[in-house]
C-alpha positions in Angstrom: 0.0 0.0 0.0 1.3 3.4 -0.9 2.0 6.1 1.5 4.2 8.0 -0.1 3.4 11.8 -0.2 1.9 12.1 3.0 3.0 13.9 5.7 2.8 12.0 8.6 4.2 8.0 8.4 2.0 5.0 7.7 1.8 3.6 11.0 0.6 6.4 12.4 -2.3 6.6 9.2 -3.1 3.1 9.8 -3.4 3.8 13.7 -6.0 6.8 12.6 -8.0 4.9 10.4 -8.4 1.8 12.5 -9.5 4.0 15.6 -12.0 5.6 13.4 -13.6 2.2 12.1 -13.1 0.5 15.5 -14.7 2.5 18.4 -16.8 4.9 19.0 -14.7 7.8 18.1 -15.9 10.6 15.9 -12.8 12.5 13.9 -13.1 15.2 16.0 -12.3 12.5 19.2 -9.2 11.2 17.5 -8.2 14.5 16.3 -8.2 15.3 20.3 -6.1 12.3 21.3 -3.9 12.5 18.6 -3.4 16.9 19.5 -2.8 15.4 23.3 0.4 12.8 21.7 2.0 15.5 19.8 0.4 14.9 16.2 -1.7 18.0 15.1 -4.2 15.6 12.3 -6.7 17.9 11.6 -10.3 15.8 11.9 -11.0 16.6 8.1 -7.4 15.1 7.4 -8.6 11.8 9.3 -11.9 11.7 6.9 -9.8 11.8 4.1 -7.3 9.3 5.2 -10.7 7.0 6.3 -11.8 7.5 2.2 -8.4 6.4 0.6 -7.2 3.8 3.1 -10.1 1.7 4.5 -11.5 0.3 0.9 -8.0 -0.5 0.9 -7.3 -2.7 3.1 -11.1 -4.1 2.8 -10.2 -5.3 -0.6 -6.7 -7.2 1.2 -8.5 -8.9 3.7 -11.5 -10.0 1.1 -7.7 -11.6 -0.7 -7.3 -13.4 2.9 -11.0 -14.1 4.1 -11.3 -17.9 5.3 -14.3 -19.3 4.3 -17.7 -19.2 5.5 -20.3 -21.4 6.3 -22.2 -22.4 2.9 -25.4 -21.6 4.9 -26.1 -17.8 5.1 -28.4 -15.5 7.0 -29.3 -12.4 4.3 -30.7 -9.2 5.5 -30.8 -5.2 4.8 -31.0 -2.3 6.9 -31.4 1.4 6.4 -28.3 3.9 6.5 -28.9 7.5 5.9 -26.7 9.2 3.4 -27.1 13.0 2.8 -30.2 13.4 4.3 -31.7 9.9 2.1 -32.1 6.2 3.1 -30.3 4.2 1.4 -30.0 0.1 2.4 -26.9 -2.1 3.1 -27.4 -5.2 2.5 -25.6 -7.6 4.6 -24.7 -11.5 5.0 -23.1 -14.1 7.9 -23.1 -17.5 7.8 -25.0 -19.6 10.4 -21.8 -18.6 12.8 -22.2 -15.3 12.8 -19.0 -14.7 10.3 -19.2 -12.1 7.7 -20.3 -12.9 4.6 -20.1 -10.1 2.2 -21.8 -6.6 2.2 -23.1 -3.9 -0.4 -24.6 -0.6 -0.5 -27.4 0.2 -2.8 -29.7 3.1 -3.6 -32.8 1.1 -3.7 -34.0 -2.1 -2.1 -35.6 -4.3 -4.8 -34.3 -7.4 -6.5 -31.6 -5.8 -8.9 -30.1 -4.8 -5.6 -30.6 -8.3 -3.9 -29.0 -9.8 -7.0 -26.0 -7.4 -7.2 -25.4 -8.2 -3.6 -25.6 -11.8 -3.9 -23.0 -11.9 -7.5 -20.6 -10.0 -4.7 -21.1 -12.8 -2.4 -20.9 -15.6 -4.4 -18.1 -14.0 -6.6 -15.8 -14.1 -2.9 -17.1 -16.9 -1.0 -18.7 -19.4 -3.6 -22.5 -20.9 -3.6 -24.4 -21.2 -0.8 -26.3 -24.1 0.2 -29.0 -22.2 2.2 -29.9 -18.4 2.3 -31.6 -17.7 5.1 -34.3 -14.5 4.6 -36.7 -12.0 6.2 -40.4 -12.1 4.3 -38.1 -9.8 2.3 -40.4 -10.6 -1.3 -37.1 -8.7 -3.5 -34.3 -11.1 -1.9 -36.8 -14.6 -2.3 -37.1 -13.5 -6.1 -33.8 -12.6 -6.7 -32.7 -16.1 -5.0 -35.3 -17.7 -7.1 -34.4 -16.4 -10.4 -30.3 -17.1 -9.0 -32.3 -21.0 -9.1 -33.5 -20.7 -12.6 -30.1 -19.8 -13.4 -28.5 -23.1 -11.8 -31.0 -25.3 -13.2 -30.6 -24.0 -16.8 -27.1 -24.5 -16.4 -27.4 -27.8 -16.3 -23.9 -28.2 -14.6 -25.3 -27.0 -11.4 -28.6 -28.4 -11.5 -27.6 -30.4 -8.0 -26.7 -27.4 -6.3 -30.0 -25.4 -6.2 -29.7 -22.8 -2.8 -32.5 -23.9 -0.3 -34.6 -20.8 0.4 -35.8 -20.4 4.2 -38.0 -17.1 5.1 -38.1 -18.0 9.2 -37.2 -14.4 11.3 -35.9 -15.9 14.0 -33.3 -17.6 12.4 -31.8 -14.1 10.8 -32.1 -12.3 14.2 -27.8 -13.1 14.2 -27.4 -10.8 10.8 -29.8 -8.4 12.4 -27.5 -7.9 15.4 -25.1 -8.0 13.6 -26.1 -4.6 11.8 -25.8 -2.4 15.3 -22.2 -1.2 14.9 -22.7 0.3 11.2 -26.3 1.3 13.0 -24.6 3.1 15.7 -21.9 5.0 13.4 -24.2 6.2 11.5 -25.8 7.6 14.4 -22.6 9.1 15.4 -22.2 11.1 12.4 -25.8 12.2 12.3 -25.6 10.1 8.6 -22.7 10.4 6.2 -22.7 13.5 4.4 -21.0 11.6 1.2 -21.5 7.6 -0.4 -17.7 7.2 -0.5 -17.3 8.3 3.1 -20.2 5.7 4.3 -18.6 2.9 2.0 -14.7 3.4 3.5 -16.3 3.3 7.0 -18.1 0.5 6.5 -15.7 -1.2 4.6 -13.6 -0.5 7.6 -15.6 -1.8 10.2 -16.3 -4.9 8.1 -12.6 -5.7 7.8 -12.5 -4.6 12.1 -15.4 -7.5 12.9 -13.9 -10.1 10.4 -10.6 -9.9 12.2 -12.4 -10.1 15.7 -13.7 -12.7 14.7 -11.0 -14.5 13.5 -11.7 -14.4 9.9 -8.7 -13.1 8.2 -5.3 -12.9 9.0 -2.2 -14.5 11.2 -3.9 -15.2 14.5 -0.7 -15.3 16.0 -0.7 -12.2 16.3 -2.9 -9.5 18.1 -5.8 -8.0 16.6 -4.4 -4.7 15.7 -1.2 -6.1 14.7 -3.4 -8.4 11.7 -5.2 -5.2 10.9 -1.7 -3.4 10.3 -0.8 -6.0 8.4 -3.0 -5.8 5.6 -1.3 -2.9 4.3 2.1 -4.7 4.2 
């Protein structure tokens, strides 16, 4: 990853960004702690290193993800983006791990469809999808179906369809920290500023949760180390 140009040294970027997408720090916070260390990062500095940096190293660890259960749990939620809802659509396995993740401007099938070519397209077919009484995702899986069986080659490998609510309540939770930001920051006042902070937080959980990297090493050290 390139850091050249900058003024101040990558670990101390990387340190920024991963505060931002890890707690509950707005980038006026770590503009404060950073002010109190000796390193003047002016909060609008921090936003911009949040923009370039965190799709970054989102698209390193999707290089490194482990894989995930075949059977998912699929769900959307709102986010608010300049004053408009828009919906992130969201998967985890029966586990809990991350799945995959988009951002769209509408909720309807072409949405549910793009979401799920992203998820297959990184983690392969799923057995089971696991939905909400969401009528947009059950028709986009469906017509996903049609696909497989026309195929031919796939025709034994058809994705099981379950609409039960209790069994998505884990991708529900699983929606608070992105929930919560976006709280924070009263909504994002730009799409690329609410992708790089999810994409952040994304790559923050999978590494919790022991999805990508060396887990040899510490949490923070894995997240570092995608930008090697």
């Amino acid at each position: 990853m390139d850091f050249s140009g900058y003024q101040y040294p990558s670990d101390i970027i990387l340190q920024v960004v991963r505060y931002y997408v890890s707690y509950k720090l707005s980038t006026r916070n770590i503009e404060e702690i950073f002010t109190e260390r000796g390193s003047a990062i002016d909060h609008s500095t921090i936003n911009r290193w949040v923009i370039t940096f965190a799709p970054k190293l989102e698209q390193n660890a999707r290089q490194l993800k482990r894989k995930v259960s075949p059977s998912w749990r699929m769900d959307e939620t709102y986010i608010k983006i300049k004053g408009e809802w828009w919906y992130y659509y969201r998967a985890v396995d029966k586990y809990g791990d991350i799945v995959d993740f988009y951002l769209s401007k509408e909720r309807d099938e072409k949405a549910a469809q793009a979401f799920l070519r992203k998820a297959i397209n990184t983690n392969g077919l799923p057995d089971k999808v696991v939905i909400d009484k969401s009528g947009a995702n059950a028709l986009a899986l469906h017509n996903l179906n049609v696909k497989l069986w026309l195929s031919v080659v796939f025709i034994l490998n058809l994705i099981e369809i379950v609409d039960v609510k209790y069994l998505n309540n884990i991708v529900e939770q699983s929606h608070r920290p992105i929930k919560q930001k976006m709280v924070q920051a009263l909504g994002w006042k730009s799409v690329e500023g609410a992708t790089a902070t999810m994409s952040g937080q994304e790559v923050w959980t999978q590494i919790k949760r022991g999805q990508v990297g060396d887990l040899s090493l510490s949490i923070w050290e894995r997240f570092y180390a995608l930008a090697a």
